[in-house]
ZAMAR-362242 format. One record per atom (N, C-alpha, C): residue in one letter; atom name; x, y, z. Coordinates in nm, 2 decimals. Example, Ala and Ser with C-alpha at 12.3 -4.5 7.8 and 13.67 -1.06 7.14 Angstrom:
<atom residu="A" atome="N" px="1.32" py="-0.57" pz="0.78"/>
<atom residu="A" atome="CA" px="1.23" py="-0.45" pz="0.78"/>
<atom residu="A" atome="C" px="1.32" py="-0.33" pz="0.78"/>
<atom residu="S" atome="N" px="1.28" py="-0.22" pz="0.71"/>
<atom residu="S" atome="CA" px="1.37" py="-0.11" pz="0.71"/>
<atom residu="S" atome="C" px="1.29" py="0.00" pz="0.79"/>
***
This chain:
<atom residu="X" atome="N" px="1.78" py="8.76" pz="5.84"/>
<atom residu="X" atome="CA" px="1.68" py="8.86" pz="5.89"/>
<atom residu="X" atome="C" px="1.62" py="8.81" pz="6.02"/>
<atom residu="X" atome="N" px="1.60" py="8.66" pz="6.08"/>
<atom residu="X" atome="CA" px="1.55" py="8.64" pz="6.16"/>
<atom residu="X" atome="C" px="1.68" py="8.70" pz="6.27"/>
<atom residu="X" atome="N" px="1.74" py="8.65" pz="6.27"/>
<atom residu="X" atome="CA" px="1.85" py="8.66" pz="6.35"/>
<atom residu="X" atome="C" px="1.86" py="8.81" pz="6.42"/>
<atom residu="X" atome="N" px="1.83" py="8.94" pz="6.31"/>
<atom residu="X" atome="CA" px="1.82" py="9.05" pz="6.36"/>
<atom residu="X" atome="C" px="1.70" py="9.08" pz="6.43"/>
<atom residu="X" atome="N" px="1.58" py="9.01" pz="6.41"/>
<atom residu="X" atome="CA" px="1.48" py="9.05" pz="6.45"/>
<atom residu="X" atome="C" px="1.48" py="9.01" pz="6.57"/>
<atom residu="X" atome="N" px="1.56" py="8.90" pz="6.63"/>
<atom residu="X" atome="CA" px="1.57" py="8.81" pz="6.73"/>
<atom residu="X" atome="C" px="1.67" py="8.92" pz="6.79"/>
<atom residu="X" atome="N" px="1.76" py="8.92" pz="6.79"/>
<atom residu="X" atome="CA" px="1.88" py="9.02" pz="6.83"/>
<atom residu="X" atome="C" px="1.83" py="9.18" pz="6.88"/>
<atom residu="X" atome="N" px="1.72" py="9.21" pz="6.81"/>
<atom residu="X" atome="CA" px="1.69" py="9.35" pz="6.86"/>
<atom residu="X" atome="C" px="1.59" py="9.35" pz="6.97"/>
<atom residu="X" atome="N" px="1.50" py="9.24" pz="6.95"/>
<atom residu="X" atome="CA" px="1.42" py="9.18" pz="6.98"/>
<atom residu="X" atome="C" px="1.48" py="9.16" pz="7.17"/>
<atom residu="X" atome="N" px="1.61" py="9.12" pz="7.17"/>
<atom residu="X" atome="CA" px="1.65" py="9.09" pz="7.30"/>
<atom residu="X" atome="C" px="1.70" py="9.23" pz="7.36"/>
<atom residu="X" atome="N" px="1.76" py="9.29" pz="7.27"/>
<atom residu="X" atome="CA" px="1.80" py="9.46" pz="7.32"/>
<atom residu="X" atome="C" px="1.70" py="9.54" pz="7.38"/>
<atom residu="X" atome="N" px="1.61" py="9.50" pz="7.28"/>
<atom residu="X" atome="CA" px="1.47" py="9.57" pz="7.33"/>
<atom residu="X" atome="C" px="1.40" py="9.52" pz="7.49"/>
<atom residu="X" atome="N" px="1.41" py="9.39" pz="7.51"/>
<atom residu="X" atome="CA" px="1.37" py="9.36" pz="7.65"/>
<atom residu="X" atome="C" px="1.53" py="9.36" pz="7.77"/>
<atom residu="X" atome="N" px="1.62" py="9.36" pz="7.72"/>
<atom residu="X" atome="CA" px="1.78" py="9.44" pz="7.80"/>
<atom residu="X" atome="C" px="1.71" py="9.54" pz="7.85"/>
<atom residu="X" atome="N" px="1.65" py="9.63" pz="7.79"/>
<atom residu="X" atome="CA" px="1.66" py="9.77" pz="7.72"/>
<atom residu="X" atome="C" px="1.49" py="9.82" pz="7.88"/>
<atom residu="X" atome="N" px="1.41" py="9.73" pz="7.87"/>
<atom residu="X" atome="CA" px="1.30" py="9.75" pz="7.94"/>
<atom residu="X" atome="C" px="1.36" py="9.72" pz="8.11"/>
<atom residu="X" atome="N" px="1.40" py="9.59" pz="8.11"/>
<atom residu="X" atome="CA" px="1.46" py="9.51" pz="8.25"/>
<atom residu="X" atome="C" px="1.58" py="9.67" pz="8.33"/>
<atom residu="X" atome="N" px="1.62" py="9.66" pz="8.19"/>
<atom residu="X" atome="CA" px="1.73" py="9.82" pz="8.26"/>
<atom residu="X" atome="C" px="1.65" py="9.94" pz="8.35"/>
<atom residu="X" atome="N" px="1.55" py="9.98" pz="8.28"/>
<atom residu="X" atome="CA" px="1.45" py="10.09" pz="8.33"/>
<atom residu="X" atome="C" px="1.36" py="10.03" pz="8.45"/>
<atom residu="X" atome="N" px="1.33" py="9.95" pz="8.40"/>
<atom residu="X" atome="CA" px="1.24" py="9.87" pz="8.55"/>
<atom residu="X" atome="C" px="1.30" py="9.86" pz="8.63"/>
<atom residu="X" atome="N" px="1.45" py="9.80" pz="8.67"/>
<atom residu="X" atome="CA" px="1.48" py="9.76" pz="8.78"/>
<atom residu="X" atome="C" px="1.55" py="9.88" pz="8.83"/>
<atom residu="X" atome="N" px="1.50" py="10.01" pz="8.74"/>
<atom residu="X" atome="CA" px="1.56" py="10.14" pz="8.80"/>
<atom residu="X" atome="C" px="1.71" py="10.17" pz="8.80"/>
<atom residu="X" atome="N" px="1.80" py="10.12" pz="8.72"/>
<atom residu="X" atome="CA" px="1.90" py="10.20" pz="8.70"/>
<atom residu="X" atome="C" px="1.86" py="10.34" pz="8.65"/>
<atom residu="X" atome="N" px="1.78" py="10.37" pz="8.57"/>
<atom residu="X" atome="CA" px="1.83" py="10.48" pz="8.54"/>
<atom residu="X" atome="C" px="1.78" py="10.61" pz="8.66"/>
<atom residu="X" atome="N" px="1.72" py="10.57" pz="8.76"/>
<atom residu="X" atome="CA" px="1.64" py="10.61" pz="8.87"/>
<atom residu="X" atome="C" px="1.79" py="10.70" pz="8.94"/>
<atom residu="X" atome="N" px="1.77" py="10.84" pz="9.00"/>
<atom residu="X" atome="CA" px="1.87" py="10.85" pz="9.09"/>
<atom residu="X" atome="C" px="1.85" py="10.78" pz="9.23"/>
<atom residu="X" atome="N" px="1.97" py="10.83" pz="9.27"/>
<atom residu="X" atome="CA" px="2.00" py="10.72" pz="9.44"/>
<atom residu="X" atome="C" px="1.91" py="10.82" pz="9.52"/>
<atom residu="X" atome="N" px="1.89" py="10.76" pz="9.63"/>
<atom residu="X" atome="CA" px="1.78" py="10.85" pz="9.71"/>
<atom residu="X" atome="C" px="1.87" py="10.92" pz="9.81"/>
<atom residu="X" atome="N" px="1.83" py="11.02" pz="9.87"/>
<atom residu="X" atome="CA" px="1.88" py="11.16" pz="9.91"/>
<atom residu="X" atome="C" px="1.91" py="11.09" pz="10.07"/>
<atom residu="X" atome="N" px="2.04" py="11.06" pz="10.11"/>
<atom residu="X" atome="CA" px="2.04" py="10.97" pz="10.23"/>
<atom residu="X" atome="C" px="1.94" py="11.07" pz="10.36"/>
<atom residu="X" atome="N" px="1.99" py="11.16" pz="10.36"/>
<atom residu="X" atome="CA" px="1.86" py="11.29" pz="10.45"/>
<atom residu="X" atome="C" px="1.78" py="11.22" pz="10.46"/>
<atom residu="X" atome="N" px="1.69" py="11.23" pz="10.34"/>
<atom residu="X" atome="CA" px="1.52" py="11.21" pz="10.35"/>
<atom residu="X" atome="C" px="1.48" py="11.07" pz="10.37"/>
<atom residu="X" atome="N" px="1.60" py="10.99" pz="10.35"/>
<atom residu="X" atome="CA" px="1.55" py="10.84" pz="10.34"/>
<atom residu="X" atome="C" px="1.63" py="10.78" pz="10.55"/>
<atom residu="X" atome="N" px="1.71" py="10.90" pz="10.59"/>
<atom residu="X" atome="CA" px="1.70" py="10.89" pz="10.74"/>
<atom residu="X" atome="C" px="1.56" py="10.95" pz="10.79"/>
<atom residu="X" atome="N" px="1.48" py="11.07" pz="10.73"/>
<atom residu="X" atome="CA" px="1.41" py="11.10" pz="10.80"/>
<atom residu="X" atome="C" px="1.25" py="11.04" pz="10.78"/>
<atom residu="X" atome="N" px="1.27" py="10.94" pz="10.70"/>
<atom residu="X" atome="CA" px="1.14" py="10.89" pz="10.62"/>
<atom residu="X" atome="C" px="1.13" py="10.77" pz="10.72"/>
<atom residu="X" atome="N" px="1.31" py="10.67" pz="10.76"/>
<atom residu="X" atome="CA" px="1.36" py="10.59" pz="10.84"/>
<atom residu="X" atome="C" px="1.28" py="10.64" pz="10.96"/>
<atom residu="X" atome="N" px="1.31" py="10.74" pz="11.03"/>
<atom residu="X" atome="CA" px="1.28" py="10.79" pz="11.16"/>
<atom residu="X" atome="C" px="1.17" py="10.76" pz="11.21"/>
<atom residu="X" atome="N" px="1.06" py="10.84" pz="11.08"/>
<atom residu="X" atome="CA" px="0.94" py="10.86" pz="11.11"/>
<atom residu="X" atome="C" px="0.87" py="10.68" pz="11.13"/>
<atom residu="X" atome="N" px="0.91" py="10.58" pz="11.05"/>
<atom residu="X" atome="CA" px="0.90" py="10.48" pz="11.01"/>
<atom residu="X" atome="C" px="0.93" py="10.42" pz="11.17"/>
<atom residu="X" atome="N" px="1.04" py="10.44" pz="11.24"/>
<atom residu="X" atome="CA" px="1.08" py="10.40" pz="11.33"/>
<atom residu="X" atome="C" px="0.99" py="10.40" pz="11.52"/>
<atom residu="X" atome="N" px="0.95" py="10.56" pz="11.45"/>
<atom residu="X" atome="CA" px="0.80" py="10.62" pz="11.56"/>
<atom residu="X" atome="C" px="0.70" py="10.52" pz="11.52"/>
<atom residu="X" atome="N" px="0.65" py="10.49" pz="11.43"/>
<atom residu="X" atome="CA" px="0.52" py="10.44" pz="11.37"/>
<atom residu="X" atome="C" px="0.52" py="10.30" pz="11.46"/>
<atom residu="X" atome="N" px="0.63" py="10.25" pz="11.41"/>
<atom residu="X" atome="CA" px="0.70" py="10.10" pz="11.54"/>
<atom residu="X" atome="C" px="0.67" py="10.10" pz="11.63"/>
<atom residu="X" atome="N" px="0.74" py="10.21" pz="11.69"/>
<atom residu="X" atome="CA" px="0.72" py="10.21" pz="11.84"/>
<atom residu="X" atome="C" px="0.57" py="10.21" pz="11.87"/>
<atom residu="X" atome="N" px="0.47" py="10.30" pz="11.84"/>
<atom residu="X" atome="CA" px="0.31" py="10.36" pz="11.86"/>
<atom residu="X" atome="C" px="0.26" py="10.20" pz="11.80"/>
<atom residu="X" atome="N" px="0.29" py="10.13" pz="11.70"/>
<atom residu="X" atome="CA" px="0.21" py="9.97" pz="11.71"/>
<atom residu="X" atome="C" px="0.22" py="9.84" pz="11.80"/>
<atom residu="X" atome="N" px="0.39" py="9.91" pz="11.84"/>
<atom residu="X" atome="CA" px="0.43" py="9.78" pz="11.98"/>
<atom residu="X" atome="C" px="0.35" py="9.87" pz="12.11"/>
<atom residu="X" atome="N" px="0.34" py="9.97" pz="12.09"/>
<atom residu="X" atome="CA" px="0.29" py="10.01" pz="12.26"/>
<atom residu="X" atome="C" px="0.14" py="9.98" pz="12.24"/>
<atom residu="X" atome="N" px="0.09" py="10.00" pz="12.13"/>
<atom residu="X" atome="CA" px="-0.05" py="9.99" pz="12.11"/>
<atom residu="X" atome="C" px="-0.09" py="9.80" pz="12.12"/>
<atom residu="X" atome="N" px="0.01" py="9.77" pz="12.05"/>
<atom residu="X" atome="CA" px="0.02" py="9.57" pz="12.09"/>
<atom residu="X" atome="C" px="0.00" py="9.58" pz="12.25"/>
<atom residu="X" atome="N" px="0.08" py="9.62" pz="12.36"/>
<atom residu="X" atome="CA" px="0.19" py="9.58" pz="12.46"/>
<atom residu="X" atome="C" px="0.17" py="9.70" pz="12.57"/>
<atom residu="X" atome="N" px="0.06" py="9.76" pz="12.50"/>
<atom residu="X" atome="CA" px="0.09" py="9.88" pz="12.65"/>
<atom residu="X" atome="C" px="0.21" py="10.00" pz="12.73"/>
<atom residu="X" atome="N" px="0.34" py="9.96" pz="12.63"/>
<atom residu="X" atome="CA" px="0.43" py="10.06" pz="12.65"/>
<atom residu="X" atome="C" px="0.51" py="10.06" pz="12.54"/>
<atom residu="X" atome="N" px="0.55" py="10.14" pz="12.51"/>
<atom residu="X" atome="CA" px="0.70" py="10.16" pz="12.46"/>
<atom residu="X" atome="C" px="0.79" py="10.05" pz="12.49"/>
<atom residu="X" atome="N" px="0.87" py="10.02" pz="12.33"/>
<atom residu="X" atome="CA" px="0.99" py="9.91" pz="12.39"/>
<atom residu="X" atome="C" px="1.12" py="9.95" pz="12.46"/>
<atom residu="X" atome="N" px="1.17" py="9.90" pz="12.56"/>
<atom residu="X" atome="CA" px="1.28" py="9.94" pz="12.59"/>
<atom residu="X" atome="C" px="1.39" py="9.94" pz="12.51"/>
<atom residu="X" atome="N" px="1.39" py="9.92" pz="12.43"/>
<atom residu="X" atome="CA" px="1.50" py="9.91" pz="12.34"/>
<atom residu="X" atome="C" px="1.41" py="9.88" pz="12.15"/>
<atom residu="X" atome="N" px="1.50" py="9.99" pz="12.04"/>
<atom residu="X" atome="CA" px="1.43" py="9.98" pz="11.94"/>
<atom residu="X" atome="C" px="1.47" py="9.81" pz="11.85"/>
<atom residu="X" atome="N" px="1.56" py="9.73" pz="11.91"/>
<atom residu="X" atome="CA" px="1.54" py="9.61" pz="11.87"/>
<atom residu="X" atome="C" px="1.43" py="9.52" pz="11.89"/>
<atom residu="X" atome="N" px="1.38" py="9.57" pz="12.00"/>
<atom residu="X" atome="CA" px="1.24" py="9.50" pz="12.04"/>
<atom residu="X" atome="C" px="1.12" py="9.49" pz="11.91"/>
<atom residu="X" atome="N" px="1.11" py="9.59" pz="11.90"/>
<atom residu="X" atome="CA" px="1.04" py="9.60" pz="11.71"/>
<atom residu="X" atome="C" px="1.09" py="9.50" pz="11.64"/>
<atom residu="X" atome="N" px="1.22" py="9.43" pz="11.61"/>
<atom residu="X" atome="CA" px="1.27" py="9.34" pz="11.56"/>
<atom residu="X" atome="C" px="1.21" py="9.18" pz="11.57"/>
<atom residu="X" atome="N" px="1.18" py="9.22" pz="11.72"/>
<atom residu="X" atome="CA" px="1.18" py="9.05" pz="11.77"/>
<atom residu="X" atome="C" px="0.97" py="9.03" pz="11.79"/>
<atom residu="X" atome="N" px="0.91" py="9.20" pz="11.77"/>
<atom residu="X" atome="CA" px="0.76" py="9.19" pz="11.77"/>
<atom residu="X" atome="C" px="0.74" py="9.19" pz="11.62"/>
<atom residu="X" atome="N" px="0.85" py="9.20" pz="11.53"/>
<atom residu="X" atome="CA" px="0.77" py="9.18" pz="11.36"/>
<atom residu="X" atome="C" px="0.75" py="9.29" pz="11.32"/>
<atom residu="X" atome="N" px="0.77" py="9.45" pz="11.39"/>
<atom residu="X" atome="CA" px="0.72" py="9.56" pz="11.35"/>
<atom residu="X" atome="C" px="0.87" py="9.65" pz="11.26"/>
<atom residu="X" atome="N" px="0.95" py="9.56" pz="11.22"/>
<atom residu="X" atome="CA" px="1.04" py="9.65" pz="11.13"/>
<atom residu="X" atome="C" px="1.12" py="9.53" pz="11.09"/>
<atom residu="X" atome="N" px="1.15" py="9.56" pz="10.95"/>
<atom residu="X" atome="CA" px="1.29" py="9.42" pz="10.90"/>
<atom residu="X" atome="C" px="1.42" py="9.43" pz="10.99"/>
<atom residu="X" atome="N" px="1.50" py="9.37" pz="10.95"/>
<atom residu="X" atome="CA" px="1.66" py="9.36" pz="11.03"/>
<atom residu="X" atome="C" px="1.72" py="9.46" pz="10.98"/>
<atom residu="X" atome="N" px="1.69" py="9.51" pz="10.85"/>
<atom residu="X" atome="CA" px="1.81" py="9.62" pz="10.79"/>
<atom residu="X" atome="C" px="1.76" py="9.76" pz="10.88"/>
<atom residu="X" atome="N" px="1.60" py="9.79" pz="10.93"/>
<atom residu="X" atome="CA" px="1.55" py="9.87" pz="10.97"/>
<atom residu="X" atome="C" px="1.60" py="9.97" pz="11.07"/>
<atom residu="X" atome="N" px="1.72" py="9.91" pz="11.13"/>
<atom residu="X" atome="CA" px="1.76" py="9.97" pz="11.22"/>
<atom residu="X" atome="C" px="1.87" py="10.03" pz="11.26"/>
<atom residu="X" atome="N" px="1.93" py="10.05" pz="11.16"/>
<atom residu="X" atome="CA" px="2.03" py="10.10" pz="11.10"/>
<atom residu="X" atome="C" px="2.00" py="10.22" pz="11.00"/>
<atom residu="X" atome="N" px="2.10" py="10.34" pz="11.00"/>
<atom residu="X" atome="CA" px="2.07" py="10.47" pz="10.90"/>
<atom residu="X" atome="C" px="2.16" py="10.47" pz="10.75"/>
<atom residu="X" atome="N" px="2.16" py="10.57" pz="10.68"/>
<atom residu="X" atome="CA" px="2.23" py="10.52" pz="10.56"/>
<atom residu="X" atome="C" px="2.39" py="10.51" pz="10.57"/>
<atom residu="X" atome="N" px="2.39" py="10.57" pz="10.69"/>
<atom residu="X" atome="CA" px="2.55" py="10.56" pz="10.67"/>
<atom residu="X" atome="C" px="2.64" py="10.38" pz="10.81"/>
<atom residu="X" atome="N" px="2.50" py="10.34" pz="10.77"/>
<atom residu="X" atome="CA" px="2.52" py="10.20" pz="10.84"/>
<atom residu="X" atome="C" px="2.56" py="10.25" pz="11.01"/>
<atom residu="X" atome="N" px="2.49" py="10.32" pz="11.06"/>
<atom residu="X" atome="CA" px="2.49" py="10.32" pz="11.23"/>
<atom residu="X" atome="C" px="2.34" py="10.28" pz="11.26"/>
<atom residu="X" atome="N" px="2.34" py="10.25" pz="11.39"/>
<atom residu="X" atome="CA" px="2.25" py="10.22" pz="11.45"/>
<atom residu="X" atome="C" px="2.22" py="10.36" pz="11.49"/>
<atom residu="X" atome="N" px="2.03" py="10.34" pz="11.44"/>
<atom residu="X" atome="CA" px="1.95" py="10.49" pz="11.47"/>
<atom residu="X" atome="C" px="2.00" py="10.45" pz="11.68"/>
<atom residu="X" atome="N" px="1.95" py="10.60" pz="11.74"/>
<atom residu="X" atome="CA" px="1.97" py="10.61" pz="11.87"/>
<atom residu="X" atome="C" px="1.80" py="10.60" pz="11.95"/>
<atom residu="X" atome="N" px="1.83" py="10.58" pz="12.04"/>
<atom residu="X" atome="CA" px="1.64" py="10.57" pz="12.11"/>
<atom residu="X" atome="C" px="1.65" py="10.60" pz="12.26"/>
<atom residu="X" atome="N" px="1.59" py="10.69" pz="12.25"/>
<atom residu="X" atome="CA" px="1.55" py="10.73" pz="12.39"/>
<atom residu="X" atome="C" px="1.42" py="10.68" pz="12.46"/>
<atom residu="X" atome="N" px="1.38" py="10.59" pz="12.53"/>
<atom residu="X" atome="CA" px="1.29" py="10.56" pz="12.57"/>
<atom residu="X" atome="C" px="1.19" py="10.64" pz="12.62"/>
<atom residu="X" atome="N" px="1.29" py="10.70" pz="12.75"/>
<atom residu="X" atome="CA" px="1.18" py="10.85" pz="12.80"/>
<atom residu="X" atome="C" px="1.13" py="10.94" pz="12.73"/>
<atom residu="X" atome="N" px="1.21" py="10.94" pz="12.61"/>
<atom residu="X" atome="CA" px="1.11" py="11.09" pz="12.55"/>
<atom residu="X" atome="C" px="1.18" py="11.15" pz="12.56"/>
<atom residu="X" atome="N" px="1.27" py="11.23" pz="12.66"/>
<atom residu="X" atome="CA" px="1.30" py="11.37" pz="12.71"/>
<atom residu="X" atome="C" px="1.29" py="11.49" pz="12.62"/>
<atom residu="X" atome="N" px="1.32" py="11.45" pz="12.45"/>
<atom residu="X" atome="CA" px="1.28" py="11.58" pz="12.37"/>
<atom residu="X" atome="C" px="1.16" py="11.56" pz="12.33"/>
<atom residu="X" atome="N" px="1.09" py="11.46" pz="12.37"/>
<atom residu="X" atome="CA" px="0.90" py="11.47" pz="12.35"/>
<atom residu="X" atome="C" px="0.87" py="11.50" pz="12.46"/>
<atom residu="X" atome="N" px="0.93" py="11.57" pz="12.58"/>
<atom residu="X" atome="CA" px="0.83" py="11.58" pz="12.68"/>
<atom residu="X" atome="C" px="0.80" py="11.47" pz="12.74"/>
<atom residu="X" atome="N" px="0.85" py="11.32" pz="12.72"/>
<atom residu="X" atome="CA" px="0.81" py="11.21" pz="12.80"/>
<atom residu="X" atome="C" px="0.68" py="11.16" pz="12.71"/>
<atom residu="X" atome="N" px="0.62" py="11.21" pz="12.64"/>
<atom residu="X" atome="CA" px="0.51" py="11.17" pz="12.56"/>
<atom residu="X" atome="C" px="0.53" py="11.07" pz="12.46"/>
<atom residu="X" atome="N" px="0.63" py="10.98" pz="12.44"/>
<atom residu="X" atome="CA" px="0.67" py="10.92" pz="12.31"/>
<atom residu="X" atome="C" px="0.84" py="10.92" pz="12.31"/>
<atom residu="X" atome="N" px="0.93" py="10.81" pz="12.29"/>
<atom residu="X" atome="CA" px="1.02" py="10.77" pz="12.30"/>
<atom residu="X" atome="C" px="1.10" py="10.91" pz="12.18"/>
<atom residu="X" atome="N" px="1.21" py="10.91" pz="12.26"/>
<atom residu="X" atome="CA" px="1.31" py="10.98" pz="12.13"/>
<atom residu="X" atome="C" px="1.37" py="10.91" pz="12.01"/>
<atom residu="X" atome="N" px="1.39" py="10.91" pz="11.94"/>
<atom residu="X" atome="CA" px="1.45" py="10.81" pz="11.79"/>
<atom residu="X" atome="C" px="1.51" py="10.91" pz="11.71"/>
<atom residu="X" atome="N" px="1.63" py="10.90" pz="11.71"/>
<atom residu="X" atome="CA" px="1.77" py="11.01" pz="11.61"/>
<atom residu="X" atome="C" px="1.87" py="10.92" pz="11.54"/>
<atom residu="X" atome="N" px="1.93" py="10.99" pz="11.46"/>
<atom residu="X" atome="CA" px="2.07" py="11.00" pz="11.44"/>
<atom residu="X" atome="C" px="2.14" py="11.13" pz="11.40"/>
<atom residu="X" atome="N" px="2.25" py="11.10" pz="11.38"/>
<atom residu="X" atome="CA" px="2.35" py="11.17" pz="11.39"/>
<atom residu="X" atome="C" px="2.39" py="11.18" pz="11.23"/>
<atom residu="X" atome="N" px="2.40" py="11.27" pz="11.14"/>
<atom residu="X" atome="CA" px="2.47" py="11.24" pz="10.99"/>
<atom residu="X" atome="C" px="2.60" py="11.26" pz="11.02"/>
<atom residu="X" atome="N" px="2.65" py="11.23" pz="10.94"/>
<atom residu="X" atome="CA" px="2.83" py="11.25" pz="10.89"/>
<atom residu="X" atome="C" px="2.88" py="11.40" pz="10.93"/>
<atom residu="X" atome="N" px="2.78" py="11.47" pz="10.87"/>
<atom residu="X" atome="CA" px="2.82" py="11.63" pz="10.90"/>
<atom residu="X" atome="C" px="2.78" py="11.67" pz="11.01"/>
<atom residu="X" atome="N" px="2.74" py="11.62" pz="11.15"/>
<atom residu="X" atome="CA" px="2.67" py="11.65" pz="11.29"/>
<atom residu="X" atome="C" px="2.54" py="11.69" pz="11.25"/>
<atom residu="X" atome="N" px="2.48" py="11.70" pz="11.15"/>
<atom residu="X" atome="CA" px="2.35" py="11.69" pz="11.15"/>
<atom residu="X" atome="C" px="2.24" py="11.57" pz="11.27"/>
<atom residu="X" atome="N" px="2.16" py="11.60" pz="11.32"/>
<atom residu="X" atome="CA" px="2.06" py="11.54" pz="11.40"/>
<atom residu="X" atome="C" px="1.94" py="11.55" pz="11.35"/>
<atom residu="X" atome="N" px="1.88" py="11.45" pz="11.29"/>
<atom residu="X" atome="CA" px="1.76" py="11.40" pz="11.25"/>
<atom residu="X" atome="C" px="1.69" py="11.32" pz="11.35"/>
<atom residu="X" atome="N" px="1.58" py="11.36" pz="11.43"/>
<atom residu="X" atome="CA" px="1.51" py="11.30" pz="11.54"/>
<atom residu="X" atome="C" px="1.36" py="11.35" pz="11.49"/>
<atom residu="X" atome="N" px="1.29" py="11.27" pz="11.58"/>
<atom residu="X" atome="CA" px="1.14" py="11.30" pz="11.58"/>
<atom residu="X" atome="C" px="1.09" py="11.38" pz="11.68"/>
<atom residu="X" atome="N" px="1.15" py="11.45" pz="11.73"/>
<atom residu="X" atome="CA" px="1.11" py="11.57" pz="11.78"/>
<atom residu="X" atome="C" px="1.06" py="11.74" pz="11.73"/>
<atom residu="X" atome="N" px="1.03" py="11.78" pz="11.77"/>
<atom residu="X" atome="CA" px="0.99" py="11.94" pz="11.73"/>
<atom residu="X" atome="C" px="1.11" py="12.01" pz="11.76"/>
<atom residu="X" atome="N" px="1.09" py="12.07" pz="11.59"/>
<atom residu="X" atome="CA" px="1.25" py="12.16" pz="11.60"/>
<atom residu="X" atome="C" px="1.28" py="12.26" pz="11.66"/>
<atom residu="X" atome="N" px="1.18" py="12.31" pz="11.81"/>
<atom residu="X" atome="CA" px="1.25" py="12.38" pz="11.91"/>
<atom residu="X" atome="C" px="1.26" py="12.35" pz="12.04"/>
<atom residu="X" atome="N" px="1.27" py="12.18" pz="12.01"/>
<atom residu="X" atome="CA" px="1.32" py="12.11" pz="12.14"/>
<atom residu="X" atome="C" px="1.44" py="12.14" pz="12.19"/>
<atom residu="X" atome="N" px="1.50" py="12.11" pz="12.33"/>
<atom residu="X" atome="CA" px="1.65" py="12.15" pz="12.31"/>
<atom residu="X" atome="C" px="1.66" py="11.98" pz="12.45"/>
***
């Protein structure tokens, strides 16, 4: 009897560890988790200029000021996001930050009747 009580007893915490660590969770929608990335990537840039007085030249710079991890700079399908320093689809107001999906989709932080 002990043995079963012990035995279910461990199924039962299998059984919790499984749910917590989110297997049963779906995978996240790579879209939303580029454009969650993006926005994430803007946020960067506006705390290094607000550190530093400008925009970084390059979105690695965020890397080497502590303002995004190493995996951060990269999208789901393992490329490096793109950056435009000047802005040109902000108007010069704020660096551009895109990528590109699989299917030519373009995810940027611009206003969707930039051209």
């Amino acid at each position: 009897m002990r043995h079963l009580v012990l035995g279910l007893g461990t199924l039962a915490l299998l059984g919790v560890a499984y749910v917590y660590l989110g297997a049963d969770e779906k995978r996240a929608d790579p879209l939303q988790t580029a454009r969650a990335d993006v926005k994430a990537l803007e946020k960067a840039a506006q705390r290094y200029c607000i550190k530093r007085g400008e925009y970084p030249a390059r979105l690695d710079a965020l890397l080497a000021d502590g303002e995004i991890g190493d995996t951060g700079l990269r999208d789901p399908w393992r490329h490096e996001y793109q950056y435009d320093p000047n802005g040109r689809k902000n108007k010069g107001e704020r660096p551009d930050i895109w990528t590109v999906t699989p299917s030519r989709e373009v995810i940027g932080n611009w206003p969707k009747d930039a051209k």
